[in-house]
C-alpha positions in Angstrom: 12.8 13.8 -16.2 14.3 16.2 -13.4 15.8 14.0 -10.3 16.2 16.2 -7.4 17.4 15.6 -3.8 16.6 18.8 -1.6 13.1 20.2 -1.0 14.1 23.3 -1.9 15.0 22.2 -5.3 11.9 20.6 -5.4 10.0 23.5 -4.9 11.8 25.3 -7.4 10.9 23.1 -10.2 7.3 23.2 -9.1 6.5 26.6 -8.3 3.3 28.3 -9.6 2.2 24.9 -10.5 -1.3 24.1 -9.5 -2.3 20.7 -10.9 0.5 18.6 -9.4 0.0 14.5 -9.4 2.1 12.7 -6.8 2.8 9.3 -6.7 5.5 8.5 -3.1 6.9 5.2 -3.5 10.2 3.6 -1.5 11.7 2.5 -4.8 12.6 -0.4 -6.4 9.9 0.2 -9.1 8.0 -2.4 -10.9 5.2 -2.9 -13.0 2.6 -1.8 -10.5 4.8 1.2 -9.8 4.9 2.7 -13.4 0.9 1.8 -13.6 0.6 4.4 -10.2 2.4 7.1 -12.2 0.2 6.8 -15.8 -2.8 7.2 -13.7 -1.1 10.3 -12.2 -0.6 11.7 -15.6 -4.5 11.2 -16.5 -5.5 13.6 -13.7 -2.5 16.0 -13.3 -0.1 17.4 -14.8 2.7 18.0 -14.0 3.3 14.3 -12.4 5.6 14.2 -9.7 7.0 10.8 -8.1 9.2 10.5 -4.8 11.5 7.6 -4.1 12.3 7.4 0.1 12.8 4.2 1.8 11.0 5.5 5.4 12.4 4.1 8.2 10.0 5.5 10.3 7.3 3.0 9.6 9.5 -0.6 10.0 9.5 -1.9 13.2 12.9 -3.2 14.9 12.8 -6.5 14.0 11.6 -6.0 10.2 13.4 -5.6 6.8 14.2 -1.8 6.4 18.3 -2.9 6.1 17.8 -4.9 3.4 14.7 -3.7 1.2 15.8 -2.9 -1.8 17.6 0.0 -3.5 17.5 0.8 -6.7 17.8 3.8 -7.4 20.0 4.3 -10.9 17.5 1.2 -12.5 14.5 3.3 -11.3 14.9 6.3 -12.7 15.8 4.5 -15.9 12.2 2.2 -15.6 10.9 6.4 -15.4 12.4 7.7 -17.9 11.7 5.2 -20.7 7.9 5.2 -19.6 8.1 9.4 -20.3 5.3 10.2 -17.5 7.3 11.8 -14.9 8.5 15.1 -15.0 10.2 15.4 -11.1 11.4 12.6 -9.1 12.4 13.6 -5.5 15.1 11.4 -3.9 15.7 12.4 -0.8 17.7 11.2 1.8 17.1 10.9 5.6 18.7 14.0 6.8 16.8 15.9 4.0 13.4 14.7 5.2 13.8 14.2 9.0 16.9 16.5 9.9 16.0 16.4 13.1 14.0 13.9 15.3 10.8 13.4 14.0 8.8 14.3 17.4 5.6 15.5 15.6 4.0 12.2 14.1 0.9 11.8 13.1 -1.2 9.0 15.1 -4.0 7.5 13.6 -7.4 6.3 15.5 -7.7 3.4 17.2 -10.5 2.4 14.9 -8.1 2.0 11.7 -4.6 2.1 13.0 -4.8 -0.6 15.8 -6.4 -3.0 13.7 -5.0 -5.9 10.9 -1.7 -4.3 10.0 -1.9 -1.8 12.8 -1.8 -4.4 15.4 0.8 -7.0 14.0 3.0 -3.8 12.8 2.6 -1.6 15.8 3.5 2.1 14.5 3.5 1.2 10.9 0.7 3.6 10.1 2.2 6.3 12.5 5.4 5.9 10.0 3.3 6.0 7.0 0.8 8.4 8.1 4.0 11.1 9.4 5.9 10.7 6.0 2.9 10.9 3.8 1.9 14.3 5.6 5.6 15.5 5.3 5.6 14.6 1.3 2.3 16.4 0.8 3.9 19.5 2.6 7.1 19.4 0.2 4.9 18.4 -3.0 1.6 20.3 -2.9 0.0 18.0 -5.1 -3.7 18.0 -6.6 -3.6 14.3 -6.8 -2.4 11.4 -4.7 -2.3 7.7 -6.4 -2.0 4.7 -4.0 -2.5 1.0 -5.0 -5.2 -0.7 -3.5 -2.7 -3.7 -2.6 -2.2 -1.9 0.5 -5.3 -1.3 1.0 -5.4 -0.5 4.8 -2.8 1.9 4.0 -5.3 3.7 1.6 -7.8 4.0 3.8 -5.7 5.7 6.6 -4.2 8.2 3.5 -8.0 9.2 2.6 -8.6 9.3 6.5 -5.7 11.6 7.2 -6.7 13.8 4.2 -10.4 13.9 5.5 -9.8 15.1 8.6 -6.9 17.2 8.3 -8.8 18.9 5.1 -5.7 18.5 3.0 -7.0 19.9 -0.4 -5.3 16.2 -2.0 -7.6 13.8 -3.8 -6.3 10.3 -3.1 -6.8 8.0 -6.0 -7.0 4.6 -5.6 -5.6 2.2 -8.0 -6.7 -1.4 -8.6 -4.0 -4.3 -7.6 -1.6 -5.2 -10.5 -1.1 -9.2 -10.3 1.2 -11.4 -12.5 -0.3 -13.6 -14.7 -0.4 -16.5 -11.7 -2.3 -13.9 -9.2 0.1 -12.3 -7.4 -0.1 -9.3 -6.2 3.3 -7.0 -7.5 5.6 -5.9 -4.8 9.1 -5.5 -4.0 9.5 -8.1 -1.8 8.8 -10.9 -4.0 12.3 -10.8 -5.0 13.0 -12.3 -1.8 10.8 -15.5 -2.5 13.2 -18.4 -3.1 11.7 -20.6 -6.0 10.0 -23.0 -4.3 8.2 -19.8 -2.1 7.6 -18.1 -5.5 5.6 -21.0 -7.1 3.6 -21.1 -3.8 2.9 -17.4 -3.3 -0.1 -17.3 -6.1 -2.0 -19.2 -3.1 -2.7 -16.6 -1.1 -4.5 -14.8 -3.8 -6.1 -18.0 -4.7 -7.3 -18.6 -0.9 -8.9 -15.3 -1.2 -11.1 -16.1 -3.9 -11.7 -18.8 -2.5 -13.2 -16.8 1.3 -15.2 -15.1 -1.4 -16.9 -18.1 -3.0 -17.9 -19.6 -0.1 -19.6 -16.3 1.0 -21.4 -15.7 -2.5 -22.5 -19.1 -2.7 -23.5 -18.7 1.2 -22.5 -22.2 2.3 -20.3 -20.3 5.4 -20.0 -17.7 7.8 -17.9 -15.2 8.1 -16.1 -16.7 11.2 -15.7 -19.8 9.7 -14.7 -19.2 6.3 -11.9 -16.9 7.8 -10.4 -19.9 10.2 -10.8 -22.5 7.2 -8.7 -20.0 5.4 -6.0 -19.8 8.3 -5.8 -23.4 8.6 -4.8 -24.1 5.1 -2.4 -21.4 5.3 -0.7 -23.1 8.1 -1.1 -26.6 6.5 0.3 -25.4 3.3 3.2 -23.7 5.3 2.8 -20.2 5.9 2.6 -18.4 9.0 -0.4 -16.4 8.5 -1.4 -13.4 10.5 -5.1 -12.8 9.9 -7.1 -13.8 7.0 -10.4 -11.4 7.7 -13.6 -10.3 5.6 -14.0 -6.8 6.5 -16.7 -3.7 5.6 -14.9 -1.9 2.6 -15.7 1.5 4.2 -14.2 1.5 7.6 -13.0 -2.1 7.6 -15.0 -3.6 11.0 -16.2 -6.8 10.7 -20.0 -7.4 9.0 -23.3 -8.9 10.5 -24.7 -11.5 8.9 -27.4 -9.1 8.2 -25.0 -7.3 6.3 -23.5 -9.6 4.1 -26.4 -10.9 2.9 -27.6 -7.7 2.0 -25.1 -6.7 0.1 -22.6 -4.9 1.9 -19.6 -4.0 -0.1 -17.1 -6.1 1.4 -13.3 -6.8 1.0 -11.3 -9.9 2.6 -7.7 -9.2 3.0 -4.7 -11.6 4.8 -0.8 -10.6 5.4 0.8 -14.3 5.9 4.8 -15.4 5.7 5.9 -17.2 3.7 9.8 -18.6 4.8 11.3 -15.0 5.6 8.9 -13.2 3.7 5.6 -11.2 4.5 3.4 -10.8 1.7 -0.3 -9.3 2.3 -3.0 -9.3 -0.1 -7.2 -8.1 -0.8 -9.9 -8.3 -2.4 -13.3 -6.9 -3.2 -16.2 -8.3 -3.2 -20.5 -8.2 -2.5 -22.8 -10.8 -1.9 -26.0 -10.2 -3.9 
């Protein structure tokens, strides 16, 4: 595996290719990470995977100081899994040497809601970097987990409507064996936090049950859910049931119908935000 840290040596290494796979993470690689880049190498070749820690997407009061870095352990985790052929490592003045006054906004409809309104700008981060990557990487192929799932959807959005020739892949959630979802910031669980975080996932199946059996509504299942967040707790944002294709809420019509759906929650847990989804259809 080539590690590079300018764009120009990226571009080097990839020149004339026209079947690129990208997988843009911020590091600290787990699991779920090296699971993005072996579904890269199914549909691409060769794979390319970025490591950038994008402070344009954490708010002032969140954890960009202290997510984690790792960057000599991560290309170790890379090279030992064989699938990788470039990892770009940039630093900040490689990717935003200058103020970053060109960002890319997304629509009210999918940028202003759930994540979008708790983490005002987050998507604008995401959105700007992802656009800047693509630029420097040219890829074929785009692989995002579904754990972020809003995220995914603005991605595909962006790529839609900006008619970036990208396909955005979508990879399903990878869970530890209790049910929860990987990310980097369960290493800042505490014990006690890390025993209780499998709940979240738990509570979500368990919005889903009580729509499939149809014993609820949407409303209510949702504020059930918040309140035994809060009673077990956690400081929960939203718990919400939303349409899988643009994520607004669903009519009862809807639902019972058989409207793919998909219920997803961010919630804290002592200093820690973790945020979770999943699909489902009532038949």
């Amino acid at each position: 595996m080539k590690v590079v840290h300018t764009i120009e040596d990226l571009r080097d290494q990839l020149r004339g290719q026209l079947r690129v796979a990208f997988v843009p993470t911020m590091g600290n690689l787990h699991a779920a990470h090296l699971s993005l880049m072996r579904l890269a190498r199914q549909h691409g070749d060769p794979v390319v995977a970025s490591i950038f820690v994008n402070r344009l997407q954490f708010g002032p009061n969140e954890d960009f100081d202290r997510y984690p870095r790792t960057l000599a352990e991560d290309i170790e985790k890379m090279e030992r899994e064989r699938d990788v052929y470039v990892l770009f490592a940039p630093d900040e003045r490689e990717l935003y040497p200058e103020p970053q006054n060109f960002r890319i906004q997304p629509g009210d409809n999918l940028g202003k809601i759930l994540e979008g309104e708790f983490r005002p700008g987050f998507f604008m981060g995401v959105s700007t970097v992802v656009m800047k990557l693509f630029s420097c990487v040219q890829p074929r192929v785009a692989v995002f987990g579904k754990k972020d799932y809003q995220q995914l959807m603005v991605v595909r959005a962006m790529c839609r409507q900006f008619q970036l020739p990208v396909e955005i892949l979508a990879h399903e959630t990878v869970r530890d064996p209790d049910g929860l979802a990987m990310s980097s910031r369960n290493r800042f669980l505490s014990a006690t936090e890390r025993a209780e975080a499998p709940q979240l996932y738990g509570l979500l199946q368990g919005v889903r049950d009580q729509l499939l059996q149809g014993d609820g509504v949407r409303e209510t299942a949702e504020a059930r859910a918040m309140q035994v967040l809060h009673d077990r707790g956690w400081n929960p944002d939203y718990v919400a049931v939303r349409r899988q294709r643009d994520l607004l809420p669903p009519t009862p019509d809807e639902i019972r119908n058989g409207e793919p759906l998909v219920v997803l929650a961010a919630a804290r847990l002592g200093t820690t935000r973790l945020i979770d989804n999943l699909e489902f259809q009532v038949s």
